[in-house]
C-alpha positions in Angstrom: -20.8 -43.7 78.0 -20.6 -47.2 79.7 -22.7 -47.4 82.6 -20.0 -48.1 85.1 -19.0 -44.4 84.5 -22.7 -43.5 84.5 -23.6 -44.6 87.7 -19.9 -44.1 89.3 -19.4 -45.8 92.8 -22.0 -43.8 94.7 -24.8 -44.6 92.4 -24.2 -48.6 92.0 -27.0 -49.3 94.1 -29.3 -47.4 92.2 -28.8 -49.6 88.9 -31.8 -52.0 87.9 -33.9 -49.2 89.7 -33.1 -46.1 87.3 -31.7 -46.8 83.8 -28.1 -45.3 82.9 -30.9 -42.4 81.1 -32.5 -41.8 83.8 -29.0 -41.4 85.9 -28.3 -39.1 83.7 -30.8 -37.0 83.7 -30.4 -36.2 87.6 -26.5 -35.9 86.9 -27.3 -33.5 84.5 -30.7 -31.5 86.1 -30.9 -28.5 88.5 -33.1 -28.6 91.4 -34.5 -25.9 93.6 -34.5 -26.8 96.8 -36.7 -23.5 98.6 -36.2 -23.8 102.5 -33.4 -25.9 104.5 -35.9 -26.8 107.4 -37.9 -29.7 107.8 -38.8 -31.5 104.7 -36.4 -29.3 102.5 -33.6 -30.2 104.4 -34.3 -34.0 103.9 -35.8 -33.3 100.1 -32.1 -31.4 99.4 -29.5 -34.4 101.1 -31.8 -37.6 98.9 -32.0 -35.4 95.7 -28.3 -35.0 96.2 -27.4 -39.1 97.4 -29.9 -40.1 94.4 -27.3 -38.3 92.2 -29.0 -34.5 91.1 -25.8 -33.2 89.8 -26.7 -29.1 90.4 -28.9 -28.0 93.4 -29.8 -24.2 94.6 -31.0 -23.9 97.7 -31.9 -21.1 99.9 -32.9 -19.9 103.5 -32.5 -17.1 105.8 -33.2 -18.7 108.9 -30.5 -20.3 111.9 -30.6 -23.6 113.6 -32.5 -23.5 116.7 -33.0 -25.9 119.4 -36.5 -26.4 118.2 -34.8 -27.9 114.9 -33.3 -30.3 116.9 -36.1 -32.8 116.8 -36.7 -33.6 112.8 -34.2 -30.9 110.6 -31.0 -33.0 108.8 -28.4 -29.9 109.8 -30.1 -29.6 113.4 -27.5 -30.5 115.9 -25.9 -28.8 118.8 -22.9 -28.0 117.0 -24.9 -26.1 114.4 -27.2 -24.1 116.5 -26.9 -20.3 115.9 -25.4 -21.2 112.1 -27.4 -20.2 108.8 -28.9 -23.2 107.8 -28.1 -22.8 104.3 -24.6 -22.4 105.7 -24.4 -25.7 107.4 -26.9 -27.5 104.4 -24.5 -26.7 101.7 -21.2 -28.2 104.1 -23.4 -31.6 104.2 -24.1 -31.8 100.6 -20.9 -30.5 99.4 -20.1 -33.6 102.2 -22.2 -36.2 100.2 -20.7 -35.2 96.7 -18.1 -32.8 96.6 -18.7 -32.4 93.0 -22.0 -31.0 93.0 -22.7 -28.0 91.5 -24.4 -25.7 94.4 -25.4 -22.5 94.3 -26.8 -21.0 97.8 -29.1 -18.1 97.6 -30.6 -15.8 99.3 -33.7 -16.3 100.5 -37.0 -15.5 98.8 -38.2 -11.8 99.4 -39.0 -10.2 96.5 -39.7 -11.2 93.1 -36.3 -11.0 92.1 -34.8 -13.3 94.8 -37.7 -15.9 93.9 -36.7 -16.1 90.1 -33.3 -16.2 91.0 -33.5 -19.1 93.3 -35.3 -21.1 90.6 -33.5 -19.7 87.5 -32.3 -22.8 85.2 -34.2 -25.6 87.5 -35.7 -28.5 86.0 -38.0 -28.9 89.3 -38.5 -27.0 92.2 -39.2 -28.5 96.4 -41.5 -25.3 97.8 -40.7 -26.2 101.7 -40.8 -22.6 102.5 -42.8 -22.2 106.0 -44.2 -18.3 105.3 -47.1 -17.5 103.1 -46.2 -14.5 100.7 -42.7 -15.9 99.8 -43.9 -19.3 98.9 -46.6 -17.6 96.7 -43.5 -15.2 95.3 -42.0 -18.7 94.2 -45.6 -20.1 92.8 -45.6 -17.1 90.5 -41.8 -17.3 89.8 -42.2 -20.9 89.2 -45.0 -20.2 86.2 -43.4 -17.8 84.8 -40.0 -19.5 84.6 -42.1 -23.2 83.6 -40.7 -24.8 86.5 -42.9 -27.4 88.4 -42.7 -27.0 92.1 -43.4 -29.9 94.7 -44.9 -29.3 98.1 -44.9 -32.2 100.7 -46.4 -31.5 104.2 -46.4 -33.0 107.4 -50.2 -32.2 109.1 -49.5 -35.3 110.2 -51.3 -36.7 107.8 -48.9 -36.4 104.8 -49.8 -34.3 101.7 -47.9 -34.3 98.4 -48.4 -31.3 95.4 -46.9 -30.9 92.4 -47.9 -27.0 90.7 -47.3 -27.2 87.4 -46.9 -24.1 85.3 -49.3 -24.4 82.8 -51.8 -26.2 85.6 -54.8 -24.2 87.5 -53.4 -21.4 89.3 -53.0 -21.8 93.0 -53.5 -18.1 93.6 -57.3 -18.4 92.1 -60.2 -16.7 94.3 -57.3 -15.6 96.5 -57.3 -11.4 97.0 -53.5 -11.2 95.9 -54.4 -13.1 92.6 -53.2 -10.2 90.1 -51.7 -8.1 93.0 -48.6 -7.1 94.2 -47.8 -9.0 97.3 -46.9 -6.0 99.3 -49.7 -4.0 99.0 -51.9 -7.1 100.1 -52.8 -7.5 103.7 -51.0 -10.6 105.1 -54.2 -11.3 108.1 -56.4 -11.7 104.2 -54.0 -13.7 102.7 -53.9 -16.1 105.9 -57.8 -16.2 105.8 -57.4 -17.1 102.4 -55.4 -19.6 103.3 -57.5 -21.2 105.6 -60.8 -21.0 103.6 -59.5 -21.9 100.4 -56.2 -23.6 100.8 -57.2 -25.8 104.1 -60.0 -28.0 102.6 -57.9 -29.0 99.6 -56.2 -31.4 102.2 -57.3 -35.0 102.8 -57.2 -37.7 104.7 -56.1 -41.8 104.0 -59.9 -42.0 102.2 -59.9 -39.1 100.3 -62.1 -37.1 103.2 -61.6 -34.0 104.3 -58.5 -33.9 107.2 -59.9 -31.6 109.5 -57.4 -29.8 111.3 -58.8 -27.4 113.2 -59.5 -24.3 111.4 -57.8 -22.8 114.0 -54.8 -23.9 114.0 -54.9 -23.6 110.3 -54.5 -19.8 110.8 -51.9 -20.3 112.8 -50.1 -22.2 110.8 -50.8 -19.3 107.5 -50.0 -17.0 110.0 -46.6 -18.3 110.5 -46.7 -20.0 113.7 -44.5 -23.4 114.5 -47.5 -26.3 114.2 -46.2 -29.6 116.0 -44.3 -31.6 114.2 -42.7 -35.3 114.6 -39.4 -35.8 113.2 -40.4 -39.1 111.6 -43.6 -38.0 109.8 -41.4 -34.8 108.5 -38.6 -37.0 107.1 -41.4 -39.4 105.0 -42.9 -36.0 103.6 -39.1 -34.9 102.8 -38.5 -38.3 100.8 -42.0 -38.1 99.5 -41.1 -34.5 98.0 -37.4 -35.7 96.7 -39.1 -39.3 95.3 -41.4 -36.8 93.2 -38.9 -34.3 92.1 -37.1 -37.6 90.7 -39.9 -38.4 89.0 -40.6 -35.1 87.2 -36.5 -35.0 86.2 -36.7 -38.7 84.9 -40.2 -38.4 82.9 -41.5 -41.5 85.0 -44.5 -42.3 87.1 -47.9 -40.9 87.9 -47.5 -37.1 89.8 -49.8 -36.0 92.1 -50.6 -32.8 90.4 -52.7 -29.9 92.3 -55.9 -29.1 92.7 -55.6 -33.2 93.8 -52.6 -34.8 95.4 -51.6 -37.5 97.5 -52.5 -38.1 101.1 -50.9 -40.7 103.2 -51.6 -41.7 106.8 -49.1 -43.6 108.2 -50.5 -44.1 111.7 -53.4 -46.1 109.6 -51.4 -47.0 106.4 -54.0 -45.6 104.6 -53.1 -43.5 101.1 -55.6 -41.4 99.0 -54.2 -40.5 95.5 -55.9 -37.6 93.3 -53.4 -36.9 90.4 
């Protein structure tokens, strides 16, 4: 196929940067997109600009005014709506020939495999505990890497891959069914095994307060900017690329990446 028809007329821009195989590849890829918030919002609409030809996504949440401030499908017109309602107008808006399936969200084990069934890659950008470790599990038993990209504000960047350490390790629901597992242990596992894995611009520990750590496993709103959410979302979609097109170095857990951009500082651990 000529690369004219490769590329098309969305995609023009993109030649000298990706090759007419590496095109391809996100034409022809599916990626899981878990939670139309923040950064999954942002990580769906680029995935979809950059040309991913087949996306799932999946959220049970509705706008809020809240959203307003950093979330893609936040605006006043959209409040009250599903926001995998109003995600899947905007990308069916980008390219009308995308392949999207919208899903429900991720409950059970069930739900979780099916919102990654036949993905290539995975965005985790789901806000609650148990569900995003019901997709970690789904993810390694289906072989799909997932990427994680959070705004603390210092920025941290994941990729779990399914044959790499298991993110559940030393945690009390490692083995367990997650319903039977007290969420108030799995948020103080969270904080005391989870937390110190994040870093700072030099590779130190970021110290967010431990309390607001448990918050945060706990399911409460931390702050968040709308700038320093949009990087982590282009941060996750710029990695997912890179897993689909078999390109660049991945910042692979237990390490990751760790960018501050009040001190354009970055720590890399891949």
């Amino acid at each position: 196929m000529a690369d004219h028809a490769i590329f098309g007329p969305a995609w023009q821009r993109q030649r000298g940067l990706l090759s007419p195989r590496e095109q391809a590849a996100l034409a022809g890829a599916r990626v899981s997109v878990l939670g139309q918030g923040g950064v999954g919002g942002v990580a769906a609409e680029l995935l979809v600009r950059a040309g991913v030809g087949r996306v799932s996504i999946c959220d049970g949440d509705r706008f809020e005014a809240s959203n307003l401030n950093r979330q893609v499908g936040a605006t006043h017109d959209s409040l009250g709506r599903h926001k995998a309602e109003v995600m899947a107008e905007r990308l069916r808006g980008i390219n009308p020939e995308l392949d999207l399936r919208v899903l429900p969200p991720v409950s059970d084990r069930a739900s979780a495999e099916r919102a990654l069934a036949g993905a290539a890659a995975g965005v985790l950008a789901i806000d609650a505990l148990a569900p995003s470790l019901r997709a970690l599990r789904a993810a390694r038993r289906l072989q799909v890497p997932l990427v994680e990209a959070l705004a603390l504000p210092v920025i941290q960047v994941r990729v779990f891959q399914p044959h790499g350490p298991d993110p559940e390790e030393g945690w009390p629901s490692q083995g367990q069914d997650l319903d039977q597992v007290d969420p108030e242990r799995l948020a103080e596992a969270y904080t005391r095994l989870e937390a110190p894995r994040w870093r700072d611009g030099h590779g130190g520990a970021f110290t967010l307060e431990a309390r607001a750590a448990l918050a945060m496993a706990q399911g409460a709103a931390p702050p968040s900017l709308g700038p320093l959410v949009w990087m982590a979302g282009a941060l996750a979609a710029l990695e997912t690329m890179k897993l689909i097109i078999g390109r660049g170095r991945l910042a692979c857990y237990p390490g990751g990446a760790a960018l501050d951009p009040a001190a354009w500082r970055l720590h890399f651990d891949g």
